[in-house]
N, C-alpha and C positions, 0 to 999 in steps of 0.2 A: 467628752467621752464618746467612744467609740459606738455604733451599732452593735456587735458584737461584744463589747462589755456592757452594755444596759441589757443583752440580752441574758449575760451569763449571772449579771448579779440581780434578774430577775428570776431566774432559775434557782440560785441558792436561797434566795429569801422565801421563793418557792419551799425548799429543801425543809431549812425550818421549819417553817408552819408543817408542815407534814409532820414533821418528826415529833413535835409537840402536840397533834392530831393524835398520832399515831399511839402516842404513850398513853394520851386521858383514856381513849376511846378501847386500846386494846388490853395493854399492861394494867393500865387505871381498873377498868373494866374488872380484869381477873383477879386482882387482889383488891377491892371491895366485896366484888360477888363470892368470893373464896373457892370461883371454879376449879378443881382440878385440882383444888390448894393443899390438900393432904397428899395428893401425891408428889407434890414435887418433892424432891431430895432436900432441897436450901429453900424451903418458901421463905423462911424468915427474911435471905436474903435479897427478893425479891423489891422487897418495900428502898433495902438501899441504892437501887439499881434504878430504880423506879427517879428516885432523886435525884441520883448524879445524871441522868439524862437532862429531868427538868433545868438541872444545875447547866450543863452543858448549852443548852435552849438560849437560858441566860447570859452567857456567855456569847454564845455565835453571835445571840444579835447585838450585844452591846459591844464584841469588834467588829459587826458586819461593814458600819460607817468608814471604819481606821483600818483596816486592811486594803493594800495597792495592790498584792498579787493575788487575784480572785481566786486564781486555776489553781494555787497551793490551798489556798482554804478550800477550794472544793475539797481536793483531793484529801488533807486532813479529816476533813467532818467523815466523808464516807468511808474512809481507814477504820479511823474509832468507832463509827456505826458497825464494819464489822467485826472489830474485837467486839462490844458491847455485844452484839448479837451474839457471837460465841461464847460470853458471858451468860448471856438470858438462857441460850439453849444445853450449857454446863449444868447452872441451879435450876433447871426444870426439864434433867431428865438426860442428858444425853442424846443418844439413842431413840429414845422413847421422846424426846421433847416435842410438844406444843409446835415450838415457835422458830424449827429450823427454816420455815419458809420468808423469814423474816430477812434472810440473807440473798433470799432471789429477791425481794424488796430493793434491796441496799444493789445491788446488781442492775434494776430498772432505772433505780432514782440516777446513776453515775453516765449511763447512757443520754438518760434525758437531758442531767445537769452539764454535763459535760460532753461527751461524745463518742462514738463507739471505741475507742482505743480504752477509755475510762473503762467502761465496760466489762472489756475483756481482760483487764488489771485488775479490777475487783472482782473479779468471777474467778481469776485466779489466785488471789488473796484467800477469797471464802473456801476454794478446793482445800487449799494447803491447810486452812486454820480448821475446817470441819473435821480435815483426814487426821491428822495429828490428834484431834479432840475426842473422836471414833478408835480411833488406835489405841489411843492411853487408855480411853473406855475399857477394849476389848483385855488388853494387858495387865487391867485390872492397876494399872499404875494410877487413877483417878478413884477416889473416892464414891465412884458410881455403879449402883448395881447394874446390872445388862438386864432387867426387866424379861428374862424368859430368852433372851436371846445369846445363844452360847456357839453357834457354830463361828468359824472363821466364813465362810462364805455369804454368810446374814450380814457379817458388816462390813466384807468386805464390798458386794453387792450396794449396799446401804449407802456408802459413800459414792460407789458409780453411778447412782441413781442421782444422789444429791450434784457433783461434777458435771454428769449431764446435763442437769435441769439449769445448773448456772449458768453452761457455756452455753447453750440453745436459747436460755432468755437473753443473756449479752447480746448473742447474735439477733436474734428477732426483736427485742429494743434498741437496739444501735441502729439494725433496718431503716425500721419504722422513726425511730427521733431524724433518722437523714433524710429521709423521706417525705418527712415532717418540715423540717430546716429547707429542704429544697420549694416543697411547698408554700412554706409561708414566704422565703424568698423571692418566690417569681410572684407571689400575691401581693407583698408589698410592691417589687418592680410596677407590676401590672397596675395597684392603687394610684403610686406615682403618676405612672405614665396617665392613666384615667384622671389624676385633677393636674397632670401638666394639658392633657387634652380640654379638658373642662376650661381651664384658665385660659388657652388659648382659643377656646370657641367663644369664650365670652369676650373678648380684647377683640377677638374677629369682628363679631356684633355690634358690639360699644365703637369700634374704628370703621365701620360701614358708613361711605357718605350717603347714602339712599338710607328711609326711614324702616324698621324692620317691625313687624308685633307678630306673637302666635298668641290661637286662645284655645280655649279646649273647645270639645264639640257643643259646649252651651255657650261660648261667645265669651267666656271671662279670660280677660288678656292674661297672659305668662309672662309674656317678653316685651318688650317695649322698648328700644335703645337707645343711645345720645339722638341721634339725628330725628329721629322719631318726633322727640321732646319738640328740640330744632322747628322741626316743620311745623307742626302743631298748635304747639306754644301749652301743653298739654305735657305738666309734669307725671314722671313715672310713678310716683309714689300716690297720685291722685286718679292712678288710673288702674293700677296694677290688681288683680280679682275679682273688679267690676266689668259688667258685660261690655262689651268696649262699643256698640253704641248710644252706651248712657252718657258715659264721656264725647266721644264725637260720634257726634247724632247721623256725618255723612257718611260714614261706615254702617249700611244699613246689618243689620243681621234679623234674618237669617242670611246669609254670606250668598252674592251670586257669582260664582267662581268663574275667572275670565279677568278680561284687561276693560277697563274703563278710564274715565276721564271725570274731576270735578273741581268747581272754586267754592273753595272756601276762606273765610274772611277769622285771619289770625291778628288779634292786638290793632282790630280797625283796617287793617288791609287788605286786598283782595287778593291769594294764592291760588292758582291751577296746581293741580296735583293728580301725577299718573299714577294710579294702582296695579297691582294685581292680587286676586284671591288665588288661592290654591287649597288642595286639602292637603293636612299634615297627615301622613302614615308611621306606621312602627314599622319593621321588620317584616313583619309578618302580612303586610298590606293593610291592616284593618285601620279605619279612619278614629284619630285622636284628636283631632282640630282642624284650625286652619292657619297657617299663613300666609302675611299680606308683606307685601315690599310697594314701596311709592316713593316718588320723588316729587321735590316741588319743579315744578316747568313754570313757569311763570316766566324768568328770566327767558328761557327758551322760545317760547310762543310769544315773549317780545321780539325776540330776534328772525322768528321765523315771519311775522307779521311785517317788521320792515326789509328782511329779504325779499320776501312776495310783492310788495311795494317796489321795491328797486328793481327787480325782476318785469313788473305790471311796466314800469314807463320805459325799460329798457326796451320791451318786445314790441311796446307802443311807436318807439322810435324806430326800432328794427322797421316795422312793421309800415310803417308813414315813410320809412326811406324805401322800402322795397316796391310800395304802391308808387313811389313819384318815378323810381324807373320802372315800370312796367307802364307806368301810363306816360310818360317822355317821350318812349320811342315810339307809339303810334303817332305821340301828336308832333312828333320832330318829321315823319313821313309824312303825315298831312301837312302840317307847313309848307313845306316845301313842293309838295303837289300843287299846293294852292297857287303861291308866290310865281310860279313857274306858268300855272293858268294863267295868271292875272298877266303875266306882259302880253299876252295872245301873240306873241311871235313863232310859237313854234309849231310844227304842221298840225293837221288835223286828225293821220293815224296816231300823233303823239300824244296829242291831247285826249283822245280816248282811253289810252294804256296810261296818262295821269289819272287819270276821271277814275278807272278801276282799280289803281293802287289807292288811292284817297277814302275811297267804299270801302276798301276792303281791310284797312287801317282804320275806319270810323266802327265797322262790325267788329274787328278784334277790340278796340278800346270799348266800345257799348260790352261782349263778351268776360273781360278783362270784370270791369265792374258788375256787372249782371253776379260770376261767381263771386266775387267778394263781400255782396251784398247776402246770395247766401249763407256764406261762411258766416260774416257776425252778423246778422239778424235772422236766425235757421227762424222757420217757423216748426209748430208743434206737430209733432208727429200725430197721424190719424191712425191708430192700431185698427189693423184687420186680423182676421185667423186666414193666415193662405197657404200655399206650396208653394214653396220657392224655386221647385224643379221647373213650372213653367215661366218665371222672371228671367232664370238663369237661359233657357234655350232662347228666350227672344234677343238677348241682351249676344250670347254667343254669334246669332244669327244676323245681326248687323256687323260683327267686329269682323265674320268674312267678309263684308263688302263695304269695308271705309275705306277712304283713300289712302290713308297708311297702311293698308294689308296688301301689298301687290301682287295678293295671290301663292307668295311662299314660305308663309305661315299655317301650318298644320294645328288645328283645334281641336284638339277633342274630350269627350267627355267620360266621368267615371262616377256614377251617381250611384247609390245604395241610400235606401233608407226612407222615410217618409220626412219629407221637410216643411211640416204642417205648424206654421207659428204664427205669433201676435207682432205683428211689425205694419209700417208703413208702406205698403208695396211702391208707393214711388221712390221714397227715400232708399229703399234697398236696391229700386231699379237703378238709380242713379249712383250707391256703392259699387256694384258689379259691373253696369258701365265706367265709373275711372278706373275699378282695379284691371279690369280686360281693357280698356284701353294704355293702360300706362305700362304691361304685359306687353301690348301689339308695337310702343313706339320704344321700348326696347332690345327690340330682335329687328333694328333696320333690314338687316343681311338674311332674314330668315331664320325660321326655329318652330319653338312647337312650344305650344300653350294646353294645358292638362289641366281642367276643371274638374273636381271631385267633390264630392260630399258623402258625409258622415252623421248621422242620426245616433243617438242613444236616448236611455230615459229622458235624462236629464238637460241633454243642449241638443243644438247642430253645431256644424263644423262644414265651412263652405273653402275649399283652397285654388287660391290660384296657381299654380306653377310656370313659369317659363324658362327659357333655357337662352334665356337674352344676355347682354351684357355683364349685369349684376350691379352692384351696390357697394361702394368704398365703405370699410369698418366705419371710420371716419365719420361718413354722413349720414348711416344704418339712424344713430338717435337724432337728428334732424329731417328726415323724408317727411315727417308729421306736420311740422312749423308750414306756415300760411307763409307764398312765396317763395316755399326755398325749393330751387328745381337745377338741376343737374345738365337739362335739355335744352337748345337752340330759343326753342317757339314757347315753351314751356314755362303756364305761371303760378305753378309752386301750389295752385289751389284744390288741384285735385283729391289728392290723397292725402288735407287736411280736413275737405269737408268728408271725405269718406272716413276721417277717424270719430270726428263730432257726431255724423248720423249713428255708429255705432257704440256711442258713449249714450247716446239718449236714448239708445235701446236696449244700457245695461248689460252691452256684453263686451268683446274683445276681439281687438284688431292687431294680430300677431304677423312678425315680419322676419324672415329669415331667407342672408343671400350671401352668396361668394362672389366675387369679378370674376369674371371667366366663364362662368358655372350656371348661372341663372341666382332665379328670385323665387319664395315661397310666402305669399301672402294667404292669411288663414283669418276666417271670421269667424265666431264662436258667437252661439246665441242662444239663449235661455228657452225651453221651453217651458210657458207659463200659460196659465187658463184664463187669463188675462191683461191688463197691460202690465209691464217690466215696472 
């Protein structure tokens, strides 16, 4: 059956019961009470009238089940309700009757049950049947007195009033039943669409590989879904209205909202598991809970444990191949210094220019080593409260006078701020010596180096700028790696340990450059009232 026939043949079974309402309560009513009952013209035949409806009653509903064309049996019952009513309002009175309003009744119920054209069919039924009924009246062709009323404009009036009244309700119940119909139509759409929405936010949930729960703002879970279970080992049905850290005690509440890390130990085994808390809102912002999402990591932080591992011996070997050449070619230069002394055949201006290449390949390998040793065995930083405005001019004030400056290198500075922090002054002296020296062997051809600092509450901000070479995209994430260096003479250790010193002091060593164009190193450093 159709939506539209379970609506229509809820509407007539509607019909009935009304009708049978309508008799006990009004008809029933007046001939009990005997109101009015001397005046009607035919009371006696009131009582029969009275029956053949109940009779009728009887009837509708026992073909309500065996009737296929609904819209004819509408149409039927409210026909006959308005002959009947034309009937009731005949034996009690005409004119003068009670119960002509029984026909704007009959006029409502055909809108409702059926639909405005009904409406307007039975409004024009009741015109014809009351005017005819009013006419015969007046004409005296009816058995009925006119109760005092004797002009032709009293009923002719009489009947315009009743016409009106039918055709004005047809229309304002037809309105209202479409209005109605359109109504509960888009309410039912809308219910629809709200449990296809519903259905489909729960199959969302329940198909989430990550674990899902909400609880209200006192901790009693709501939600709780497959995967949840899953991780857990922590059935829904044993956990669902209970504070959810009575069930898992690692979900503390009161809830600290944020991202966290924990293991816990499911069916004997040991699971890592990422959270997050969140608070749950309405609409309107106000806080109604919270939700948690988590996943198990376990497999993960297996995998990230033996990448770190393979990563550890890979940079270990990088790292053992990059020190045997860096230490090769000094000792492949002293070799052969030496070997070349030892036949003592060659003059004695030669021998001196061996004798000084041999020293000065025994100080680069001593060098070579010396920085490597600080790189992996840094010792601890001694925090002082200082200004780094006077590190930075001493540190400027040699980089004019190294041998790599040949003088057409322009420095200069652009300082603001107070640079009053908790640092190591050697360690920082020796950061702004590699980053200004690694600045100075960049600009062979000359250029210009722009030292600036930046103060706020909260950090400094120390930049070097230069206008050298620059930096291949390429090797941008490697300049940091121990050994890796781009230069002749150059062993890769500089501006590794200058990224470690400012790791141990808890801040950040920012790198930005173009070929061409220059380099922008930036050191960022926490002010704190004591050590980082």
């Amino acid at each position: 059956m159709s939506e539209d026939a379970a609506t229509l043949k809820l509407n007539i079974k509607a019909l009935i019961v009304f009708r049978a309402v309508f008799v006990t309560l009004l008809l029933g009513s007046s001939f009990l009470l005997k109101a009015g009952y001397e005046k009607f013209p035919y009371a006696h035949a009131l009582s029969y009238l009275i029956i053949s409806l109940y009779a009728l009653t009887i009837v509708y509903s026992l073909l309500f089940e065996r009737i296929k064309n609904l819209v004819s049996f509408a149409y039927t019952q409210l026909v006959l309700d308005v002959i009947l009513s034309i009937i009731l309002i005949f034996i009690t009175g005409g004119i003068d009757s009670w119960f002509s309003f029984t026909l704007v009744l009959t006029v409502i119920s055909s809108s409702i049950v059926l639909n405005k054209r009904a409406g307007y069919i039975i409004a024009t039924l009741s015109s014809i049947l009351y005017g005819v009924l009013i006419n015969l009246q007046f004409h005296s062709l009816l058995p009925l007195s006119s109760g005092g009323i004797a002009e032709m404009k009293d009923y002719l009036y009489n009947i315009f009033i009743h016409i009106v009244s039918f055709y004005l309700t047809a229309y304002l119940s037809g309105y209202l039943s479409s209005r109605l119909e359109k109504t509960t139509q888009k309410l039912e759409e809308k219910d629809s669409s709200l449990r296809d929405l519903e259905f489909f936010n729960k199959e969302v949930i329940e198909s989430l590989p990550g674990g899902l729960f909400t609880t209200d703002i006192y901790g009693k879970v709501l939600i709780f879904n497959r995967a949840a279970e899953k991780i857990t080992g922590v059935q829904k049905d044993s956990i669902m209205g209970r504070r959810i850290d009575e069930a898992l005690p690692f979900f503390e509440f009161p809830f600290v909202v944020g991202r966290r890390e924990k293991t816990i130990k499911v069916y004997g085994a040991q699971k890592v598991i990422g959270f997050t808390i969140s608070a749950l809102r309405d609409i309107s912002e106000k806080d109604t809970g919270f939700i948690g999402i988590f996943q198990d990591l376990t497999q993960l932080k297996r995998l990230e444990a033996e990448m770190k591992q393979k990563e550890k011996w890979a940079a270990i070997g990088e790292l053992s191949a990059n020190i045997s050449h860096e230490i090769r070619n000094p000792l492949a230069s002293l070799k052969g210094s030496i070997e070349i002394l030892k036949e003592d055949t060659i003059p004695h201006s030669k021998r001196r220019k061996l004798m000084d290449i041999a020293l000065k390949e025994m100080e680069r390998l001593n060098g070579i080593i010396t920085d490597f040793l600080t790189y992996s065995r840094p010792t601890a930083p001694e925090f002082k409260r200082v200004e780094l405005h006077g590190i930075l001019d001493e540190t400027l004030e040699i980089l004019r006078n190294i041998e790599q400056n040949k003088g057409n290198i322009s420095i200069k500075k652009d300082y603001s701020g107070n640079l009053e922090v908790n640092v190591d002054p050697l360690k920082m002296r020796q950061v702004f010596w590699n980053l200004g020296l690694n600045a100075v062997e960049a600009m062979p051809e000359g250029g210009e180096l722009i030292v600036s600092t930046i103060s706020s509450d909260s950090a400094v901000e120390i930049t070097f700028k230069d206008s050298g070479t620059g930096i291949k995209e390429k090797d941008i994430e490697k300049i940091f790696y121990p050994f890796f260096t781009t230069k002749e003479h150059g062993t890769g250790l500089g501006l590794a340990i200058a990224y470690r010193i400012i790791e141990e002091h808890e801040g950040m060593l920012h790198v930005n450059s173009s070929p061409g164009v220059g380099t922008i190193f930036k050191v960022i450093l926490l002010k704190t009232d004591g050590k980082p």
